[in-house]
KOLVO-290934 format. One record per atom (N, C-alpha, C): x negated, y negated, z negated; atom name; residue in one letter. Coordinates in pm, whole numbers. Example, Ala and Ser with C-alpha at 12.3 -4.5 7.8 and 13.67 -1.06 7.14 Angstrom:
// KOLVO-290934
PT        x        y        z   atom   type
PT    -1319      569     -780      N      A
PT    -1230      450     -780     CA      A
PT    -1320      330     -780      C      A
PT    -1285      225     -708      N      S
PT    -1367      106     -714     CA      S
PT    -1290       -3     -787      C      S
This chain:
// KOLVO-290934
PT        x        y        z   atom   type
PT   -11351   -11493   -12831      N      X
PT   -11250   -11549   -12744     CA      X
PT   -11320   -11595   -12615      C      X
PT   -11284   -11524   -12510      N      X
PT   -11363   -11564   -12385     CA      X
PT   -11318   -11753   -12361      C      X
PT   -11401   -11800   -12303      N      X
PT   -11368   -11953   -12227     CA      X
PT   -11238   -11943   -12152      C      X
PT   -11187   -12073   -12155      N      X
PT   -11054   -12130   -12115     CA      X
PT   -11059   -12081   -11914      C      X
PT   -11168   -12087   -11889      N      X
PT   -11188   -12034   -11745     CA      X
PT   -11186   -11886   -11750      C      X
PT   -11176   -11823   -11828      N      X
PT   -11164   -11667   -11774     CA      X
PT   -11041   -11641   -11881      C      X
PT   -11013   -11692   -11943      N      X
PT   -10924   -11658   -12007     CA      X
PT   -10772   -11579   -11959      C      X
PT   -10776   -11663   -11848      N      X
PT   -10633   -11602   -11753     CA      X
PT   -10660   -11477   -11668      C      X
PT   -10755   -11422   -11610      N      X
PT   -10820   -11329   -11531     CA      X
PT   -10809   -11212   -11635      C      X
PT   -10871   -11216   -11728      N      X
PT   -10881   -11131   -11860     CA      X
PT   -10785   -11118   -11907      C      X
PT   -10685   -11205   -11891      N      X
PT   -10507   -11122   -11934     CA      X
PT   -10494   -11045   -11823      C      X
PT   -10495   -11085   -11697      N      X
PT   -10438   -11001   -11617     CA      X
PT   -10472   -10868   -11598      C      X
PT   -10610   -10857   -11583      N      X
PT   -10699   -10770   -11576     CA      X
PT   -10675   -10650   -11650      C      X
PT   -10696   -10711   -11793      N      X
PT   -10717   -10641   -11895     CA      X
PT   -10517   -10562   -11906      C      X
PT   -10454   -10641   -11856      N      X
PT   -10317   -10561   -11881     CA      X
PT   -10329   -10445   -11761      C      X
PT   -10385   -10487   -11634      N      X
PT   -10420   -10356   -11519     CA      X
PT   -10483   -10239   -11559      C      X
PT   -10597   -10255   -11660      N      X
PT   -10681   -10159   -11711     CA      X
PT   -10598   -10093   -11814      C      X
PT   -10542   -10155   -11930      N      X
PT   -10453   -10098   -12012     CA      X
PT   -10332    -9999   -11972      C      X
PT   -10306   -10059   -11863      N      X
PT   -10156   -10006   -11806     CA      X
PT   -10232    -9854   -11717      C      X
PT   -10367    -9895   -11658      N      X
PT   -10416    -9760   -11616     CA      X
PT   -10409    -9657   -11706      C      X
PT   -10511    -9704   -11845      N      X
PT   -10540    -9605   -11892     CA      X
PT   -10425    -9543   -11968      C      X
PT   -10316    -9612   -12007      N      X
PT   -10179    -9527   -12053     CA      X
PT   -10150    -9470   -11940      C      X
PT   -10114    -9494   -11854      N      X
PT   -10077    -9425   -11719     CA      X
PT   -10193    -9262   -11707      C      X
PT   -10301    -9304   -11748      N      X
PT   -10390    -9148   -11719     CA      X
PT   -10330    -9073   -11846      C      X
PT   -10370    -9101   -11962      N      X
PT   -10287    -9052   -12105     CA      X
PT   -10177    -9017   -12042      C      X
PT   -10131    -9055   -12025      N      X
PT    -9941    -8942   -12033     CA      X
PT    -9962    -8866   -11897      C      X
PT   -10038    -8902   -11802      N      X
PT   -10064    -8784   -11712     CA      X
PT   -10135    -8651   -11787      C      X
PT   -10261    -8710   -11875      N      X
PT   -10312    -8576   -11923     CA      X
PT   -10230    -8523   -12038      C      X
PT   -10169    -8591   -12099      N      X
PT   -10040    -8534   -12163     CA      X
PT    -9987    -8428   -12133      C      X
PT    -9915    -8453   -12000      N      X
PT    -9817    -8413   -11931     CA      X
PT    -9841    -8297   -11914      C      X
PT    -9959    -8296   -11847      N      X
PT   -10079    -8175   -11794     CA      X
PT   -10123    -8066   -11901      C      X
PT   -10050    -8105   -12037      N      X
PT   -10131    -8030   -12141     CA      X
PT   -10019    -7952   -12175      C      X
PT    -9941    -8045   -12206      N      X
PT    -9822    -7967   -12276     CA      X
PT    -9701    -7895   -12159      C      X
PT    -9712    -7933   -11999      N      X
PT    -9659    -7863   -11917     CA      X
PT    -9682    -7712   -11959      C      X
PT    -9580    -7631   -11989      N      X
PT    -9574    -7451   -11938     CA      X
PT    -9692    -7410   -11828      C      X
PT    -9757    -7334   -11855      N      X
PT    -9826    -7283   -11758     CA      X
PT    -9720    -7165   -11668      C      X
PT    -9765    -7212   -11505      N      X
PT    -9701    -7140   -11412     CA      X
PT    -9758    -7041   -11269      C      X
PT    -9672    -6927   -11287      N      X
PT    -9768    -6903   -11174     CA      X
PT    -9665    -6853   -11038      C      X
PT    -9723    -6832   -10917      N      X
PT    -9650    -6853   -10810     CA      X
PT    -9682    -6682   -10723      C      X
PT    -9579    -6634   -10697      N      X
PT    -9646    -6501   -10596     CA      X
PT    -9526    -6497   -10474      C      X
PT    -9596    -6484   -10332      N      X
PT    -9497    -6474   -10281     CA      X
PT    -9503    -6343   -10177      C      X
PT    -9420    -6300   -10161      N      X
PT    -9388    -6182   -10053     CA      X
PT    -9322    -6218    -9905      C      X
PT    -9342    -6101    -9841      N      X
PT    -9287    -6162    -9711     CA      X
PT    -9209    -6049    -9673      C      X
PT    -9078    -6058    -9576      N      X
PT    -9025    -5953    -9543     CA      X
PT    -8974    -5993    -9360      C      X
PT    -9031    -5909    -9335      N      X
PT    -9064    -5919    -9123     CA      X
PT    -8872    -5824    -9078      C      X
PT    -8798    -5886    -9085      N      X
PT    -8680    -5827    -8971     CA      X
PT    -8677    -5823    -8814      C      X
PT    -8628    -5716    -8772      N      X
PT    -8618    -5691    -8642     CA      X
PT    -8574    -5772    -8597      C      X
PT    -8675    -5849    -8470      N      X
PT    -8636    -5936    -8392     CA      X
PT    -8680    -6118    -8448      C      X
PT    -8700    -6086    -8567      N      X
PT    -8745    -6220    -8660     CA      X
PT    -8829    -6244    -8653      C      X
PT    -8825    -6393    -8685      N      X
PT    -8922    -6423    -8802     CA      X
PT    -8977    -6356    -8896      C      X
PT    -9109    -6387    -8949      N      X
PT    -9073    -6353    -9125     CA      X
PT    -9054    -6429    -9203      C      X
PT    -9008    -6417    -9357      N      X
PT    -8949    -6473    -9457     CA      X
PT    -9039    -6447    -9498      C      X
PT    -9083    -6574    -9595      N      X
PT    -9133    -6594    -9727     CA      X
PT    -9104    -6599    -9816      C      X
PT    -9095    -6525    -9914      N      X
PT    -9035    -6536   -10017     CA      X
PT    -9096    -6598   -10213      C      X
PT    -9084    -6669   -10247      N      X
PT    -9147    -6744   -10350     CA      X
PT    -9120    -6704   -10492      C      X
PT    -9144    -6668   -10581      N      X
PT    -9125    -6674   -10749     CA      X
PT    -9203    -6741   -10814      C      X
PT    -9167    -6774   -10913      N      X
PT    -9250    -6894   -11027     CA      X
PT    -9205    -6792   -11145      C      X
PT    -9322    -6785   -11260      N      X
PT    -9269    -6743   -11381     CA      X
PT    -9395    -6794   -11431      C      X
PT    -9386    -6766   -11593      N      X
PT    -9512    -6793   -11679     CA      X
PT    -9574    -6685   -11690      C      X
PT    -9555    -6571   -11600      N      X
PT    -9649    -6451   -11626     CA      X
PT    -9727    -6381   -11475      C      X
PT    -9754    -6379   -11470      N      X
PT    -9858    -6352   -11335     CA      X
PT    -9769    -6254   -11287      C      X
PT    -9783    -6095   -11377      N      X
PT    -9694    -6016   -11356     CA      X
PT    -9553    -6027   -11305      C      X
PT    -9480    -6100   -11395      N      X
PT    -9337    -6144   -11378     CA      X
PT    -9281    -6224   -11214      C      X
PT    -9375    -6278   -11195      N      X
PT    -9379    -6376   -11055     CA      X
PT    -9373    -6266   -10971      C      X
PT    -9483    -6166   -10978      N      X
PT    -9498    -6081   -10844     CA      X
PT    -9383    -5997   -10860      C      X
PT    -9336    -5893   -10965      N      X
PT    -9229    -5843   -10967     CA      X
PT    -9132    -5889   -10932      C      X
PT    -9060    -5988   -10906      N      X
PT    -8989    -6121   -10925     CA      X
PT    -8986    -6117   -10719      C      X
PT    -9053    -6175   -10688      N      X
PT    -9094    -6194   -10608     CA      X
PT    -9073    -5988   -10508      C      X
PT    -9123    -5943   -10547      N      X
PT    -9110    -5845   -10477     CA      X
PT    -9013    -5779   -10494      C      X
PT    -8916    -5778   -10596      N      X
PT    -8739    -5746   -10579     CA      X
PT    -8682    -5821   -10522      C      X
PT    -8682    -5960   -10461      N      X
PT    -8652    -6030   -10367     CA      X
PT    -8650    -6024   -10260      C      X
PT    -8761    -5919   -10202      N      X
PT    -8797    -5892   -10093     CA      X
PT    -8725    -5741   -10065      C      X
PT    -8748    -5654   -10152      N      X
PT    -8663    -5496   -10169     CA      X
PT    -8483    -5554   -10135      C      X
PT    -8473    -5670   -10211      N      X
PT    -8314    -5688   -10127     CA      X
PT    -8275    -5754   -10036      C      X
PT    -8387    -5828    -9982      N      X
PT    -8341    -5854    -9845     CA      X
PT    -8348    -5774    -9742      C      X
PT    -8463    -5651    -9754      N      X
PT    -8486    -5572    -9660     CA      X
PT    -8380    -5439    -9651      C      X
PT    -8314    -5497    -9743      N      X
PT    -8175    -5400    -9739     CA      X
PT    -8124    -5302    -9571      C      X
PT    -8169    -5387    -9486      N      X
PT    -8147    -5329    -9357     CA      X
PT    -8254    -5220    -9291      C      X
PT    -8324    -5184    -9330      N      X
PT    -8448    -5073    -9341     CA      X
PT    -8615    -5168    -9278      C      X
PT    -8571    -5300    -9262      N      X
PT    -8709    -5348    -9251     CA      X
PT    -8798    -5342    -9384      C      X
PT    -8906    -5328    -9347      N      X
PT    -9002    -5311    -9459     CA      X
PT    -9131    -5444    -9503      C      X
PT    -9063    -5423    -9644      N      X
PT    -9120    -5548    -9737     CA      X
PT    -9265    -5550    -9747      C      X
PT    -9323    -5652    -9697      N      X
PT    -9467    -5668    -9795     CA      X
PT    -9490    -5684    -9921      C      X
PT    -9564    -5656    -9975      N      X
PT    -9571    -5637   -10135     CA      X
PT    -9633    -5747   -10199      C      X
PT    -9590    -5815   -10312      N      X
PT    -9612    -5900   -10345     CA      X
PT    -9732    -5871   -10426      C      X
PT    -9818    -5972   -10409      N      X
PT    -9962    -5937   -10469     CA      X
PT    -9972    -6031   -10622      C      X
PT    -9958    -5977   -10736      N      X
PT   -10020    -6029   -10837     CA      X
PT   -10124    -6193   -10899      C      X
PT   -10068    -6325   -10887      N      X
PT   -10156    -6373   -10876     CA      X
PT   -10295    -6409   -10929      C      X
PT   -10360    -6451   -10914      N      X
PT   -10484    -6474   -11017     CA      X
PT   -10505    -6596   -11066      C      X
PT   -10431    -6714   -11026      N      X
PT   -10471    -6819   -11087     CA      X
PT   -10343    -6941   -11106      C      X
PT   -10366    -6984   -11174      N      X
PT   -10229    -7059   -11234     CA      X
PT   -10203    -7200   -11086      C      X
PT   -10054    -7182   -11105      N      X
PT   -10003    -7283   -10933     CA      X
PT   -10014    -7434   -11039      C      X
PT    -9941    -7443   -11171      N      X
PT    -9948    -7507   -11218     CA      X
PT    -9968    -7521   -11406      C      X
PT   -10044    -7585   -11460      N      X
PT   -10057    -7748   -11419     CA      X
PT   -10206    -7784   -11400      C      X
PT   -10220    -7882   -11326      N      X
PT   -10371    -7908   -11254     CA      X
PT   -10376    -8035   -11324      C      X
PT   -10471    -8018   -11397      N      X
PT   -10500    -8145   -11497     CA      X
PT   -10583    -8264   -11432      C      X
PT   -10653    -8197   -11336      N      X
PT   -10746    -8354   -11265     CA      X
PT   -10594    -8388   -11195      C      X
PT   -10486    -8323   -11106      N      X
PT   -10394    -8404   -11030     CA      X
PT   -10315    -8466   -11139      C      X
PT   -10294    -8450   -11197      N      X
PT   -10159    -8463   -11297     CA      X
PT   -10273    -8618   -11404      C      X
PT   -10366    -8622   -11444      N      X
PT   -10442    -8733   -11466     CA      X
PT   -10463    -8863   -11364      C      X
PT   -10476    -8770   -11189      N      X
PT   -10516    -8925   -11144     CA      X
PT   -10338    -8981   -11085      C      X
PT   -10261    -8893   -11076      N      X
PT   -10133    -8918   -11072     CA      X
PT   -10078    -9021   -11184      C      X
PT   -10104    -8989   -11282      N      X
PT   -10083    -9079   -11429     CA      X
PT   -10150    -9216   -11400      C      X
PT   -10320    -9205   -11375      N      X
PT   -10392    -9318   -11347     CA      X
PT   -10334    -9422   -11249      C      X
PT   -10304    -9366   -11127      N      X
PT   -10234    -9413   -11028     CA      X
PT   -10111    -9525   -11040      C      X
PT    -9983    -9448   -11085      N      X
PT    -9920    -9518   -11152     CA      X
PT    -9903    -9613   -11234      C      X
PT   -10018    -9613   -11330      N      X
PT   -10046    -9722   -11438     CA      X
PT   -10133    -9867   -11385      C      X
PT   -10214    -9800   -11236      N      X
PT   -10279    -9916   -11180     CA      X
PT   -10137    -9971   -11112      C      X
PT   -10001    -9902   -11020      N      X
PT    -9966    -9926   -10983     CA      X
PT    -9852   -10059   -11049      C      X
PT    -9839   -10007   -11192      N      X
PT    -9747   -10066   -11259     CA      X
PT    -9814   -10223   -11253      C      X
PT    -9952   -10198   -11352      N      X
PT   -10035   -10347   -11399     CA      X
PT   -10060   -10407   -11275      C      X
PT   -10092   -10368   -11158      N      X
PT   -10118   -10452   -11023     CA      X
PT    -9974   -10571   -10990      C      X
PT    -9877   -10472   -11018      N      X
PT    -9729   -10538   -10991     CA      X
PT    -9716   -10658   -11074      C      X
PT    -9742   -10606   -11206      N      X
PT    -9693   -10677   -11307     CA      X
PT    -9827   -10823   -11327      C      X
PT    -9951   -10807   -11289      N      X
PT   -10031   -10912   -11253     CA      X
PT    -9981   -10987   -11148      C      X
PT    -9908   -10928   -11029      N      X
PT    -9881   -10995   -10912     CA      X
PT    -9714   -11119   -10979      C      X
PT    -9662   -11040   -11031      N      X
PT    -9543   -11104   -11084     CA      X
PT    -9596   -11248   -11214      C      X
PT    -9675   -11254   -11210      N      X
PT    -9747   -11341   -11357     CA      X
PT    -9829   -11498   -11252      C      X
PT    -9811   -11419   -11090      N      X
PT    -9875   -11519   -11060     CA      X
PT    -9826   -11667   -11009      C      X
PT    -9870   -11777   -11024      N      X
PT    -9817   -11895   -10985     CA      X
PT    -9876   -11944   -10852      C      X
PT    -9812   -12046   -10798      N      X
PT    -9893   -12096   -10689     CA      X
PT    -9936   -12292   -10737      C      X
PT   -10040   -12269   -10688      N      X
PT   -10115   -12397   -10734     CA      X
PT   -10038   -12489   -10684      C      X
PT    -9993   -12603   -10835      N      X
PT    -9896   -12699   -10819     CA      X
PT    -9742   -12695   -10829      C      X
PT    -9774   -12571   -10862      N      X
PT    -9620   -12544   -10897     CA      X
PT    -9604   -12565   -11030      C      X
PT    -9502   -12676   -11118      N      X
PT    -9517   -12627   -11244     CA      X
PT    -9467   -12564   -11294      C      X
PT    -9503   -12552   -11463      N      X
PT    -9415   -12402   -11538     CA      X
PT    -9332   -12465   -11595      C      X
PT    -9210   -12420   -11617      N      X
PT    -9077   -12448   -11701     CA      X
PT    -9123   -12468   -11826      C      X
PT    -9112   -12584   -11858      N      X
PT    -9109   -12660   -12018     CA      X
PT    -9210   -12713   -12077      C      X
PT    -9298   -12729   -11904      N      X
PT    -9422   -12835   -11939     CA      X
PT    -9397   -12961   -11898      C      X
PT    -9455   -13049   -11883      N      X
PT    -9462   -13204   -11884     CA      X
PT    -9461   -13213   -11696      C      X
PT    -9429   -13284   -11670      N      X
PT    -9407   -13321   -11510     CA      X
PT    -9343   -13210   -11390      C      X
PT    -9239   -13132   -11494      N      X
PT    -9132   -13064   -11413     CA      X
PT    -9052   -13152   -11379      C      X
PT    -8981   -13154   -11285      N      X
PT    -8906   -13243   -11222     CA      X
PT    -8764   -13231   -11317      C      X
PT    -8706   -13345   -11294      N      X
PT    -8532   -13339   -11385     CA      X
PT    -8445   -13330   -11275      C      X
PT    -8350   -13227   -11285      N      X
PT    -8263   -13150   -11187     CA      X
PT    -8179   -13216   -11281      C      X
PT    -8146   -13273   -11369      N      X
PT    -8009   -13273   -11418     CA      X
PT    -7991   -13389   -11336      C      X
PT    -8046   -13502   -11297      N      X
PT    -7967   -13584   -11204     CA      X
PT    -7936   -13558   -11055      C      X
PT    -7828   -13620   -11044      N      X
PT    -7806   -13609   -10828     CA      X
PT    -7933   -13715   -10784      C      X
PT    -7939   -13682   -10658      N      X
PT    -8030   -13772   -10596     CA      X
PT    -7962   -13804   -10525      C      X
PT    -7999   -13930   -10494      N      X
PT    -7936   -14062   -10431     CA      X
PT    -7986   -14038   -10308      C      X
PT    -7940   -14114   -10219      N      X
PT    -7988   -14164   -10067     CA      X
PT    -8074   -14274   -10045      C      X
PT    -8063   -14350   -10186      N      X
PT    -8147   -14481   -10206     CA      X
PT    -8314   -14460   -10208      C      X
PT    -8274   -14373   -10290      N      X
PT    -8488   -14258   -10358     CA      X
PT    -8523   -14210   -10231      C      X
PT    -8431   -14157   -10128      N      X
PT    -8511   -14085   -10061     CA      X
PT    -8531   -14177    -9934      C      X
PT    -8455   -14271    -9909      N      X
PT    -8501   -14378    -9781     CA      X
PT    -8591   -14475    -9842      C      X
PT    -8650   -14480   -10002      N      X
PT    -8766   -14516   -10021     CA      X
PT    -8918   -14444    -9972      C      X
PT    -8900   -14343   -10055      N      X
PT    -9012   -14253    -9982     CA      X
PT    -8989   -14281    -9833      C      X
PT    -8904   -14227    -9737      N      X
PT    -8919   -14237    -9584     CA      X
PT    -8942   -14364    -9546      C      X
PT    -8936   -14470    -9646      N      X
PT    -8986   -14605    -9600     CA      X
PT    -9145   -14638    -9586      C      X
PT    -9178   -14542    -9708      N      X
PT    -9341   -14576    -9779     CA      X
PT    -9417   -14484    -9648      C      X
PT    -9350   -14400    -9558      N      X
PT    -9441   -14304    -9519     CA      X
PT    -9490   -14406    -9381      C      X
């Protein structure tokens, strides 16, 4: 049992660190059991345009670019000609270092709050200790032109 002087620091603390490290856990969670995804995109240049970008997501590398490049075959419906969507090579998502310090993040963000909310200001007392003041009576005019007398 740490001393009566650290005792309060070490709650707080220790709930910041706790609340981190659940916060990283369900990020790498998240990160594990997320679908793997992948992203291919094509572009199709019209007369007089811009070009369009065009985006697919699937769980198959293949599927994305196909995907992605029939998207482009029907927009170019007007005889402009599609760039071809290239096959990707590496997964868009899930990124386990982002998706961990994202988790981490959050969990400092939570316990920082929740330390800040725990805090008192010196001299203030706590509800249902000894020398809280009694609100159940009115105050007089008598009490208080004493004090303004004493000052």
């Amino acid at each position: 049992m740490p001393p009566p002087l650290l005792r309060r620091p070490v709650g707080r603390f220790g709930l910041v660190l706790l609340l981190a490290l659940i916060g990283g856990f369900a990020g790498l969670m998240y990160g594990v059991t997320v679908p793997p995804q992948y992203i291919a995109r094509a572009y199709v240049v019209t007369s007089d345009g811009p070009p369009v970008e065009i985006t697919a997501r699937s769980g198959s590398a293949t599927h994305a670019a196909a995907a992605a490049a029939a998207a482009a075959r029907a927009l170019a419906a007007d005889g402009s000609a599609p760039a071809a969507a290239a096959v990707p090579t590496h997964l868009s998502s899930p990124d386990l270092r982002c998706d961990l310090v994202i988790g981490t993040s959050a969990g400092l963000l939570a316990g920082a709050l929740s330390a800040l909310l725990t805090l008192r200001r010196p001299g203030c007392p706590r509800p249902g200790r000894p020398g809280r003041p009694d609100l159940g009576r009115p105050a007089t005019a008598e009490g208080h032109l004493r004090v303004w007398r004493a000052r």
